[in-house]
KEKOL-355504 format. One record per residue (C-alpha): x, y, z; residue in three letters; residue number from 1; chain. Coordinates in Angstrom, 3 decimals. Layout:
<setors>
<<X; Y; Z>; 'ALA'; NUM; 'A'> ...
</setors>
This chain:
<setors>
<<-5.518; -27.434; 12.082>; 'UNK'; 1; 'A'> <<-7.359; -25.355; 9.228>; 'UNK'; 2; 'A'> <<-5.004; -23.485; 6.611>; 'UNK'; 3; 'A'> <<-5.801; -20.366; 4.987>; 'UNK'; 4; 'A'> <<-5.305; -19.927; 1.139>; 'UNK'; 5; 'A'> <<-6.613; -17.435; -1.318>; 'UNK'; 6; 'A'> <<-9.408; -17.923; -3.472>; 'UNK'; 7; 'A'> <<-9.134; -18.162; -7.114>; 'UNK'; 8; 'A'> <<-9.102; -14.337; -8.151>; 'UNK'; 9; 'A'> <<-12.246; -12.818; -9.826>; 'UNK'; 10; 'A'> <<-12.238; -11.793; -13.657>; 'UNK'; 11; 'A'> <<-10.556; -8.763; -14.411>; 'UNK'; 12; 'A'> <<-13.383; -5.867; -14.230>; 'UNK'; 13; 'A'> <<-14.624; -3.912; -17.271>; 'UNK'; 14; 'A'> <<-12.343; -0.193; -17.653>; 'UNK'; 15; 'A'> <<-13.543; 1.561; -15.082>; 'UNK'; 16; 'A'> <<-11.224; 4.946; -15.479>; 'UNK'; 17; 'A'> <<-13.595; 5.899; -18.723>; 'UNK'; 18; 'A'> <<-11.861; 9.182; -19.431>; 'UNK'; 19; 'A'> <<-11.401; 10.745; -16.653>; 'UNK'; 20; 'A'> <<-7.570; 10.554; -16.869>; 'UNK'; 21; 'A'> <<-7.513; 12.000; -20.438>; 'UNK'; 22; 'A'> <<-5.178; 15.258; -20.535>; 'UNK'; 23; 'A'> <<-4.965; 15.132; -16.924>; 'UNK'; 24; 'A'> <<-1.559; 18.141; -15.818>; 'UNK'; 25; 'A'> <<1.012; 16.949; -14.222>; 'UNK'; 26; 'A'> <<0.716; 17.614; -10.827>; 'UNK'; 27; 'A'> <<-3.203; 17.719; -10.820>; 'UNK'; 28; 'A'> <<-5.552; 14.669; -9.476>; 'UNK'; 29; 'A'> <<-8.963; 13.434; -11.217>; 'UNK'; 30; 'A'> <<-12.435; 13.119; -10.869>; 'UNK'; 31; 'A'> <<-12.945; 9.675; -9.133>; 'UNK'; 32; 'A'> <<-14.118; 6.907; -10.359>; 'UNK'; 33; 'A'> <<-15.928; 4.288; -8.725>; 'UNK'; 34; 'A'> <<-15.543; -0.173; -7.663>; 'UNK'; 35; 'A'> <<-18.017; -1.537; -5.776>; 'UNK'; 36; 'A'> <<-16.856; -3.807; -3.383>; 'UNK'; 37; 'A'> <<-19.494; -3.796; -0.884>; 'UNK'; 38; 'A'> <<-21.120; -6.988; -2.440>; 'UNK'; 39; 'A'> <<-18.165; -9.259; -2.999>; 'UNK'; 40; 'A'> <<-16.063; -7.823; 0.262>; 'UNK'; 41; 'A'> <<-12.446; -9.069; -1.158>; 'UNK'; 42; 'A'> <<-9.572; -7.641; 0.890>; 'UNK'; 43; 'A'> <<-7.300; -7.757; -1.945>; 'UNK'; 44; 'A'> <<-6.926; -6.507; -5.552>; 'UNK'; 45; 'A'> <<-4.517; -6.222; -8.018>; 'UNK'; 46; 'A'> <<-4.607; -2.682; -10.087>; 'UNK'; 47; 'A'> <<-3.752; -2.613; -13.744>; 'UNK'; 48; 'A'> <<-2.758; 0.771; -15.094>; 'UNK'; 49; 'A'> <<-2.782; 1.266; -18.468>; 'UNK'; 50; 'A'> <<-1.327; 4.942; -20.000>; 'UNK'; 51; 'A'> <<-1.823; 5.888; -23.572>; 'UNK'; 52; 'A'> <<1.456; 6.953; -25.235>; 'UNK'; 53; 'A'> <<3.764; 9.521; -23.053>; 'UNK'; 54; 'A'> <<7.383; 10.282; -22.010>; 'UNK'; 55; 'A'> <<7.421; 10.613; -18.570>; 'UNK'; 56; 'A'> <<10.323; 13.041; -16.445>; 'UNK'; 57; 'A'> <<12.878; 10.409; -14.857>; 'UNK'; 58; 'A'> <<11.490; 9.403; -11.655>; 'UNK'; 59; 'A'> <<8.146; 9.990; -12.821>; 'UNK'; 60; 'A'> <<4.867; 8.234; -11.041>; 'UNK'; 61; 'A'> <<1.527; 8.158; -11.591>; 'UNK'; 62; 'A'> <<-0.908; 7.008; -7.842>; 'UNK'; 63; 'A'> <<-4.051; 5.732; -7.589>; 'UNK'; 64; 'A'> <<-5.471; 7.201; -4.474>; 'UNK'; 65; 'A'> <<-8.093; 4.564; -3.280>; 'UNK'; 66; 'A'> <<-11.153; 6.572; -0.559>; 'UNK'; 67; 'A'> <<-14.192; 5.152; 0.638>; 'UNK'; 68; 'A'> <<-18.045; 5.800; 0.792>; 'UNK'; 69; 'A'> <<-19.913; 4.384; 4.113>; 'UNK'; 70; 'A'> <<-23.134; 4.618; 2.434>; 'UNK'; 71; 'A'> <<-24.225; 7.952; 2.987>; 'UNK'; 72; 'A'> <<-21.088; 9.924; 2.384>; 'UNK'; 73; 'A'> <<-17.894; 10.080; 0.171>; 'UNK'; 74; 'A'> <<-14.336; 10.753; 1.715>; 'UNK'; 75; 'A'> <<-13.170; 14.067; 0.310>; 'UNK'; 76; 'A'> <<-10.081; 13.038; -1.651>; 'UNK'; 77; 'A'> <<-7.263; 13.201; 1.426>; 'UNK'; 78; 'A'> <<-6.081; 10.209; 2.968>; 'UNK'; 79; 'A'> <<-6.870; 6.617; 1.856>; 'UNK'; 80; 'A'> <<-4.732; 4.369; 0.092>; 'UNK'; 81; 'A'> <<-2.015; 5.853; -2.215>; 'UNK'; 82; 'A'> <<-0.864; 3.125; -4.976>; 'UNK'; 83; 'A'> <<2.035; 4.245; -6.924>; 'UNK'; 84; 'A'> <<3.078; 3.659; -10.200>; 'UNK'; 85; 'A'> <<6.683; 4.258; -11.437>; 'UNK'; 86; 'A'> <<7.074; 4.975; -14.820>; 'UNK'; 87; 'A'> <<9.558; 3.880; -17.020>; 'UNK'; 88; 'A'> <<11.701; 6.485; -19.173>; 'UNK'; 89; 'A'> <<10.895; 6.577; -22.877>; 'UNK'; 90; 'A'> <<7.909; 7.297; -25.473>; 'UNK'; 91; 'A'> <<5.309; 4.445; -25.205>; 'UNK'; 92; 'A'> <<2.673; 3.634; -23.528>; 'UNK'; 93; 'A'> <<2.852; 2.386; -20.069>; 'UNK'; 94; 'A'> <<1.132; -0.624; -17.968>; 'UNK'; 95; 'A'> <<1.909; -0.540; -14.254>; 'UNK'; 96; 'A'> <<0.388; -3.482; -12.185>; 'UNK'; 97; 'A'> <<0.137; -3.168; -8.105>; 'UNK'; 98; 'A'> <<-1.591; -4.781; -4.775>; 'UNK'; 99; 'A'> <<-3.755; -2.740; -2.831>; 'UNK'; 100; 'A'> <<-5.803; -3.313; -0.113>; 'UNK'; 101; 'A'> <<-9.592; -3.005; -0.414>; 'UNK'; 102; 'A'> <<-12.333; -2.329; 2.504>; 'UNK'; 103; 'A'> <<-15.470; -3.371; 1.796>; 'UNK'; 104; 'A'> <<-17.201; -0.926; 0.467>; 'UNK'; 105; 'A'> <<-18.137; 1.464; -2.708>; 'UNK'; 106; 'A'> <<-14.778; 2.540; -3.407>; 'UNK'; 107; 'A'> <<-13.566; 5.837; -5.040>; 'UNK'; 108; 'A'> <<-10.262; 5.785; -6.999>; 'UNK'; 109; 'A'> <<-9.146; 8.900; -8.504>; 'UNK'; 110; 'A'> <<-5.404; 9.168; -10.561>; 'UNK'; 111; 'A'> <<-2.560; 11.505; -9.662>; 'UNK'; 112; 'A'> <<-0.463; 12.572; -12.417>; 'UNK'; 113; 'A'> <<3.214; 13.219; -11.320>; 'UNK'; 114; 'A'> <<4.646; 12.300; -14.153>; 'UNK'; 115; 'A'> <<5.950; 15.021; -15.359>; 'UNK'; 116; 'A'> <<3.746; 15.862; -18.435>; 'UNK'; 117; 'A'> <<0.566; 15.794; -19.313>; 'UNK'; 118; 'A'> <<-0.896; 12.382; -19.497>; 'UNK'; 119; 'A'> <<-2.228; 10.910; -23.165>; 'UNK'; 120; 'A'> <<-5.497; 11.999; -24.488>; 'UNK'; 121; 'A'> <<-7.051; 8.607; -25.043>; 'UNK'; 122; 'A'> <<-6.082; 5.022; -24.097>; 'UNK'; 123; 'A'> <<-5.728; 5.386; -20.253>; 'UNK'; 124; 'A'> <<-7.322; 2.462; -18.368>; 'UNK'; 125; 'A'> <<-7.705; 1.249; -15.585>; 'UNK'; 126; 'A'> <<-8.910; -2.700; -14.419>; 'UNK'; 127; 'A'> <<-9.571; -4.548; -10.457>; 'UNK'; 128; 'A'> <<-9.140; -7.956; -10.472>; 'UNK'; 129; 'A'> <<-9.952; -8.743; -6.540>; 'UNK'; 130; 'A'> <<-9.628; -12.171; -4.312>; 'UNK'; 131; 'A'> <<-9.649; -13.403; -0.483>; 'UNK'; 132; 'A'> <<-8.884; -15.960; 1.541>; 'UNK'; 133; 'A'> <<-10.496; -19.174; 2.624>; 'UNK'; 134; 'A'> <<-9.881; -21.644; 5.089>; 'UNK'; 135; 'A'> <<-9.769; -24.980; 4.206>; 'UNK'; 136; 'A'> 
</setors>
């Protein structure tokens, strides 16, 4: 009887956030930013967050909400996958790490700031390191 296994996961992308997330408000959402995952079709990624120097409110979070394009036309940002990000408490700059779920297609990924301030000015990133599965 076949098994099913994961593949060994791609390289980590290039920064795709560029600056998009610089001085974002709390409580406001970004321009998106775009993965293409039409080519490779993995249904699985990890997400690595990285914030440039802030003190987050307790319970703070930032999400990355993850829409789609079909081809022709773009989601409006509402719906699609909502990764979250706690933060934790303190001055210094944060790296959050989290599954998500990918379709196969150009994806859009835009950043929701709830975490209570405004996020840093410079050194927010954001990396997709994606897999699937195999049977062997």
């Amino acid at each position: 009887m076949p098994a099913i296994q994961y593949t060994t996961p791609r390289t980590r992308s290039s920064n795709i956030l560029s600056t998009v997330a610089n001085s974002l408000a709390n409580g406001s959402e970004s321009s998106v930013v775009t993965y293409d995952n039409s080519g490779n079709k993995d249904p699985y990624a990890i997400l690595t967050l990285k914030l440039g120097s802030i003190t987050p409110s307790t319970g703070g979070s930032v999400s990355i909400r993850v829409t789609i394009n079909d081809g022709t036309d773009t989601s409006d940002k509402i719906g699609g996958e909502i990764v979250q990000f706690p933060l934790t408490s303190g001055a210094s700059a944060k790296v959050g790490i989290q599954k998500a779920n990918l379709p196969p297609f150009s994806l859009r990924l835009s950043i929701i700031n709830n975490s209570g301030v405004t996020l840093a000015a410079s050194g927010n990133e954001l990396y997709v390191r994606s897999w699937s599965e195999e049977t062997v």
